[in-house]
Every structure is written in C-alpha cells, then in structure tokens.
N, C-alpha and C positions, 0 to 999 in steps of 0.2 A: 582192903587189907592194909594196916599202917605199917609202916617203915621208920618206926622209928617215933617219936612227938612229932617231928616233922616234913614227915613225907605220907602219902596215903594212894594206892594203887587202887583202880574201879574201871567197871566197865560198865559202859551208859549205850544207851539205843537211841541211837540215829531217827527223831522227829521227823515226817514229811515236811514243816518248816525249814529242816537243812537239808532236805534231799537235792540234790544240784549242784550244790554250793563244795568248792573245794576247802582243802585245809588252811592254804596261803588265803583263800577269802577271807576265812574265820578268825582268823590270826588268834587264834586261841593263847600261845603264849604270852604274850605280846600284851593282849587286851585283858586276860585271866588269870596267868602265873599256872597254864594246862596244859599240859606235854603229853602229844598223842604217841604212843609209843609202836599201839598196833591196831589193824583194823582186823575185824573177823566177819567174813562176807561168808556167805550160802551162792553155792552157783547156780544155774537152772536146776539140776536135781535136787536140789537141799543140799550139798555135802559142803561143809562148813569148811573153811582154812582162813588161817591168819595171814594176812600182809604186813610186811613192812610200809609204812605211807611214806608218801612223797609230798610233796608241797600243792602238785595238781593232782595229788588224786581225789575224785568226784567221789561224795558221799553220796549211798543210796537210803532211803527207808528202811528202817528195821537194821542194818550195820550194829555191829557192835566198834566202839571205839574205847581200846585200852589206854587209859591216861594215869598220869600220875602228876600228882599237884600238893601243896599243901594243906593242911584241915580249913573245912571250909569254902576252898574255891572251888572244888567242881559244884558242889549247891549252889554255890554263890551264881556262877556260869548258868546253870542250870534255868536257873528263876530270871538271871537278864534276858537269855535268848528265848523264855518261854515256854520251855518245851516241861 
C-alpha cells in the first residue's frame, strides 16, 4: 500500500532462512531503509494476532512481518537475503 511517492507499507512471510534469527540480528533498518512495524503470528490453534516487535523477538517460519520502507527496498531486501 503506498503512502505517498515515498513511503510503501507490505507484508512479506517469514522464509525458513530467517526462522531463528531475531530483528536486532537482521538489522533490517540499518542494512535496508526497513522498518518492521508489526509481526502477525498464528499460535498453536491457527488464531492469528499482531505484535508489536522488539529488537529480540525470534522470528518463526510463515510470520508475517508489517514493514514500511521506501519504493524498492523491501524488493531490494528481499532478493539480498534470498528469500
């Protein structure tokens, strides 16, 4: 969803490549210009809810992660870490 020319809001799923890996690992700002706003996890039942993240929180498989970045970088993100 854009915000504007300059800002673009998405939600991208959590690779088994970064299953493990916390937020501060990733340094997604820092390395990307990617700001994780929200996480939305499924619990043992399937019932879905959004977190607020924190710098340790451990990403799983399948996560959804709300970001918001500029046009271009979460692709960009995307295609370095592989997934």
């Amino acid at each position: 969803m854009p915000l504007g020319e300059e800002l673009v809001i998405s939600e991208i799923r959590v690779p088994s490549t970064l299953a493990g890996r916390t937020l501060a690992d990733l340094s997604l700002p820092n390395r990307f210009g990617v700001t994780v706003l929200a996480v939305r996890r499924s619990d043992v039942e399937g019932r879905g809810g959004i977190r607020r993240p924190q710098a340790d929180t451990s990403l799983r498989e399948g996560d959804g992660l709300i970001v918001v970045a500029g046009p271009g970088a979460i692709e960009s993100m995307l295609e370095r870490l592989g997934t």
